[in-house]
C-alpha positions in Angstrom: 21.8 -17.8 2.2 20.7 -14.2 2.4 19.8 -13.5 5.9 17.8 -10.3 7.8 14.0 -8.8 7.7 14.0 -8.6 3.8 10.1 -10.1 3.4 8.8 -7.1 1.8 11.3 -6.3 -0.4 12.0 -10.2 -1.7 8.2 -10.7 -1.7 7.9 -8.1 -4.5 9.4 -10.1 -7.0 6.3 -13.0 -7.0 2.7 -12.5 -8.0 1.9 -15.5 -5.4 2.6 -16.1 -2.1 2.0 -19.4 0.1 2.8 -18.9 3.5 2.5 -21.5 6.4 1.0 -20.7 9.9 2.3 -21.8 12.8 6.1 -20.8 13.0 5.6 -18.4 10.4 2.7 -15.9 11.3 1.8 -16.8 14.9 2.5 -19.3 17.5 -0.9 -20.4 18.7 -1.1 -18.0 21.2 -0.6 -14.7 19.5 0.7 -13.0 15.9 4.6 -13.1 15.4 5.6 -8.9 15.1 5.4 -8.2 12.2 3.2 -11.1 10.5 0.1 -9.1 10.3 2.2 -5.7 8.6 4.0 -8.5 6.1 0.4 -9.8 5.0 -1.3 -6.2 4.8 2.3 -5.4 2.7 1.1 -8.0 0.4 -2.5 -7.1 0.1 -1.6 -3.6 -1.1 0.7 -4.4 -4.0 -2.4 -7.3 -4.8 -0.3 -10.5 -4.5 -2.3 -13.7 -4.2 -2.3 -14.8 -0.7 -2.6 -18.4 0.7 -2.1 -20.1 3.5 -0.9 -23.2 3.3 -0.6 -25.4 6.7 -0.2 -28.8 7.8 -3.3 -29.4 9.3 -5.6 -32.0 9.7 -8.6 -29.8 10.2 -10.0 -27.7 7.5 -9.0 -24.3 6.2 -12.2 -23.1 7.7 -11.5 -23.9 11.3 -8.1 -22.5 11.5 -9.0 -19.4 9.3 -11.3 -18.8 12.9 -8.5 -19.8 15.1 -6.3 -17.5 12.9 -9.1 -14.7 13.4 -9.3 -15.2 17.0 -5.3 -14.5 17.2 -5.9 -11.0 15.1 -5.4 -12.5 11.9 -8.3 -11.1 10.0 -9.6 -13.1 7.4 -9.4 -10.3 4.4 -5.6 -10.5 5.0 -5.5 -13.0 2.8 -7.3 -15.2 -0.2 -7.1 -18.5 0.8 -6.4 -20.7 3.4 -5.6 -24.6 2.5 -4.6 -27.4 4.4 -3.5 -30.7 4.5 -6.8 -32.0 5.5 -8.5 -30.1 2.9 -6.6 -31.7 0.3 -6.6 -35.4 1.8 -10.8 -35.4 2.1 -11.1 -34.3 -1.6 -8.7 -36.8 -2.4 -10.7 -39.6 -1.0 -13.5 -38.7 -2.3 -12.4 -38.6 -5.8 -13.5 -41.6 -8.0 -9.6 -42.3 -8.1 -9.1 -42.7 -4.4 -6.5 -45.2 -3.4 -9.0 -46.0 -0.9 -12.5 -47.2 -1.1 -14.6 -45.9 1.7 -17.8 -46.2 2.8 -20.1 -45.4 5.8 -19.3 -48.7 6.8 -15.3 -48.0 7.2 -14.7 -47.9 11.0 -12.2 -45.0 11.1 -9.6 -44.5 14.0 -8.5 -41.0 14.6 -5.1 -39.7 16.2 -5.4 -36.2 16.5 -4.4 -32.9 18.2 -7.6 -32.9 20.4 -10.6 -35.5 19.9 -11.4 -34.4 16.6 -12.9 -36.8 13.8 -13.5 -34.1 11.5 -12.7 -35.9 7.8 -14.1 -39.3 9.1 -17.2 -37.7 9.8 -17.0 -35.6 6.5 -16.6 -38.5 5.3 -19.4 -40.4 6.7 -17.1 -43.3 8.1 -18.0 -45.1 11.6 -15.8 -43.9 14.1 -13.6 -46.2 16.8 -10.6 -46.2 19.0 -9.4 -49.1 18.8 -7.1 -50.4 16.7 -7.9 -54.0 16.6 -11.0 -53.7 14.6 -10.4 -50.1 12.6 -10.0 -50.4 8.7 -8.9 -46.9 8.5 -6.5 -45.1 10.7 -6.2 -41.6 10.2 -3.4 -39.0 11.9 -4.2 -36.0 11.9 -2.2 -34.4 14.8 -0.2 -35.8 18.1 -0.7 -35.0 21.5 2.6 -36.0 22.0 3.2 -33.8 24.8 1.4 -35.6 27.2 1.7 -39.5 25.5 4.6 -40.8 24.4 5.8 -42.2 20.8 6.4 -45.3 22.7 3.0 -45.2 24.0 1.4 -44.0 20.1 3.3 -47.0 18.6 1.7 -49.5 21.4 -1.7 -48.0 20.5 -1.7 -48.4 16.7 0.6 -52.0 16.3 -2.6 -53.6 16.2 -4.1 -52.2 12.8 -0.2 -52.5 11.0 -0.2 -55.9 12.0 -3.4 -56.4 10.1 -2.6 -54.0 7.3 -4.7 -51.3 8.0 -4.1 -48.4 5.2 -3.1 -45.3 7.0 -3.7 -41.4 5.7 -1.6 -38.7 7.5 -2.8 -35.2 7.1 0.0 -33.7 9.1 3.3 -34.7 7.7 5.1 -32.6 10.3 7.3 -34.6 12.2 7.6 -32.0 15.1 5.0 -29.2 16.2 5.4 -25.7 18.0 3.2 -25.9 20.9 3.1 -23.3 23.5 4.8 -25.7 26.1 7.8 -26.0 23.9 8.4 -28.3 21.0 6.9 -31.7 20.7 6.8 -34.9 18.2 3.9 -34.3 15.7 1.7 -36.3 13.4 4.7 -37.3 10.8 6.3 -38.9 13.5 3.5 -41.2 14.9 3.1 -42.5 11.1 7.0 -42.8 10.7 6.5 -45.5 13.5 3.4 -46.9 11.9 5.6 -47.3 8.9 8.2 -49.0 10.9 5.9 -51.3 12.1 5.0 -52.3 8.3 1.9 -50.0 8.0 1.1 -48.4 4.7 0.6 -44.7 4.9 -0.6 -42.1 2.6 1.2 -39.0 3.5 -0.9 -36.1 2.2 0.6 -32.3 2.8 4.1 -30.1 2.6 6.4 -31.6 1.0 4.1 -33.5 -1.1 2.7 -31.8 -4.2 -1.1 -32.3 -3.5 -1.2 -29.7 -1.5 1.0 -27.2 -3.6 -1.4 -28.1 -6.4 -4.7 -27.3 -4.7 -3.0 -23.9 -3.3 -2.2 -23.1 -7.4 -5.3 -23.8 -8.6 -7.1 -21.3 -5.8 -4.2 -18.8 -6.6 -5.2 -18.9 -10.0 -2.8 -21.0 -11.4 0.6 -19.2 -11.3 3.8 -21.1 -12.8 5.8 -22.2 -10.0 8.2 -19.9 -10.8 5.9 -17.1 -9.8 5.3 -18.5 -6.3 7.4 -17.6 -3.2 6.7 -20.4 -0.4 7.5 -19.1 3.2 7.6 -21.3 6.3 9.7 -22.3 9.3 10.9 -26.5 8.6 13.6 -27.1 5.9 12.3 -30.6 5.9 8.5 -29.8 4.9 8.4 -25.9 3.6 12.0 -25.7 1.5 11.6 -29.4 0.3 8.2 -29.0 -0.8 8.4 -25.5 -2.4 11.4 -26.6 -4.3 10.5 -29.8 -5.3 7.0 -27.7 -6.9 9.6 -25.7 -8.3 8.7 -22.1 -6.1 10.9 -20.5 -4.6 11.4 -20.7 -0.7 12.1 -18.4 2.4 13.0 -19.9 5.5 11.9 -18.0 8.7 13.4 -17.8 11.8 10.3 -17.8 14.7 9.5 -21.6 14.7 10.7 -24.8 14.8 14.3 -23.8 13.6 14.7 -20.4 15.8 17.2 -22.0 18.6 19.5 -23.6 15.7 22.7 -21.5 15.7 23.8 -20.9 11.9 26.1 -24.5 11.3 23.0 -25.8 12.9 20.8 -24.7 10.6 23.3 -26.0 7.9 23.6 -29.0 9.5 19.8 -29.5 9.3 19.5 -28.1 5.5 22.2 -30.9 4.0 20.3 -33.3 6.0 17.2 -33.0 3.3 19.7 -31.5 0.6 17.6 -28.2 0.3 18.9 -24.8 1.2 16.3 -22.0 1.2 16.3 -19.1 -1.4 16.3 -16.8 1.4 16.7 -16.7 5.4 14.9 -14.3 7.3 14.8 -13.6 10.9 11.0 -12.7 10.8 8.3 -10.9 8.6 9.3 -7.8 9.7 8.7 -5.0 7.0 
């Protein structure tokens, strides 16, 4: 694994670039150096530009949040996330779901969003026992407890309750440190014999959309950059991109046979390692 500030130079060699947000170009409170430099880097030499995050609200609201940090919105093309893809997925005529304004919708979120259940016109509830849909779109895991998450949504497993998650990420950079994250709430709702729909990196869905707004590159073309081995590498390699694995996120504390540790773990080793966007 290749290993340094190298972005601008290995970027050159792909028309399209996907890079992920948090760990990557900021860490909710302010821009990583170099992240905004890398992006206008890109802009000049007219590469294809798209965000591509784990997040359960739309590519809309974070492109503000993003803004609000200094990270102009004509630094890039596109910005897509995971619940971008997972509302136009259930509202295609091929949903595995069949919804209707009658579907009372629980949401686990971040903050008290219901975002895609009102998008989606479902009936909103908290509790478990009589939802139909459960949706989990972010963790507030820093101040409840998996134990406590678990105890909350037994209820609608036990009663089969389909489940979407449109964060797969199993842990999240907060500014108070590092915390569980969506994907690990619906691991336990899976462990508990719920069915869940896991929409987002590494799952091709949301590589698709991203191609299709990028103008439909082959995969080949595409350089995917983003901070987890377990969600960016996987995912960028199993759409057949190739991936950079930066070092300002969830992965920065891992010494080196750490971070080797972690990539034979998922059995994918990134194209490139670099300690930041740095140009």
């Amino acid at each position: 694994m290749a290993r340094g500030s190298l972005f601008a130079a290995y970027s050159a060699n792909f028309g399209a670039v996907f890079l992920d947000q948090y760990g990557v170009l900021h860490d909710g409170a302010r821009p990583y150096p170099g992240a905004i430099e890398a992006l206008q880097t890109l802009r000049t030499r007219k590469a294809r530009v798209v965000i591509l995050s784990n997040s359960g609200r739309s590519g809309d609201h974070n492109a503000q949040r993003m803004a609000r940090l200094g990270i102009a919105r004509s630094l890039y093309d596109h910005f897509v996330t995971s619940g971008d893809v997972a509302r136009a997925a259930l509202l295609r005529e091929d949903s595995p779901l069949r919804l209707s304004s009658k579907t009372r919708c629980m949401t686990l979120a971040s903050a008290d969003s219901h975002a895609l259940s009102k998008s989606l016109g479902l009936a909103a509830t908290q509790d478990a026992a009589e939802a139909d849909l459960l949706v989990i779109g972010g963790s507030q895991a820093g101040r409840i407890s998996l134990d406590d998450y678990e105890r909350l949504i037994a209820p609608a497993a036990a009663r089969g309750v389909p489940c979407v998650c449109t964060n797969p990420d199993k842990m999240m950079l907060t500014p108070g440190g590092i915390h569980p994250g969506a994907g690990a709430i619906a691991e336990r709702y899976e462990r508990l014999g719920g069915r869940v729909h896991w929409i987002g990196k590494p799952y091709a869905g949301i590589y698709e959309a991203a191609a299709l707004l990028a103008g439909s590159p082959a995969p080949h073309e595409v350089l995917c950059v983003g901070d987890s081995v377990e969600h960016d590498i996987v995912g960028a390699h199993r759409f057949g991109a190739a991936a950079a694995l930066v070092r300002t996120g969830i992965l920065a504390g891992l010494s080196e046979s750490e971070l080797a540790a972690e990539c034979a773990r998922h059995a994918a080793v990134p194209d490139i390692v670099l300690r930041d966007l740095a140009v």
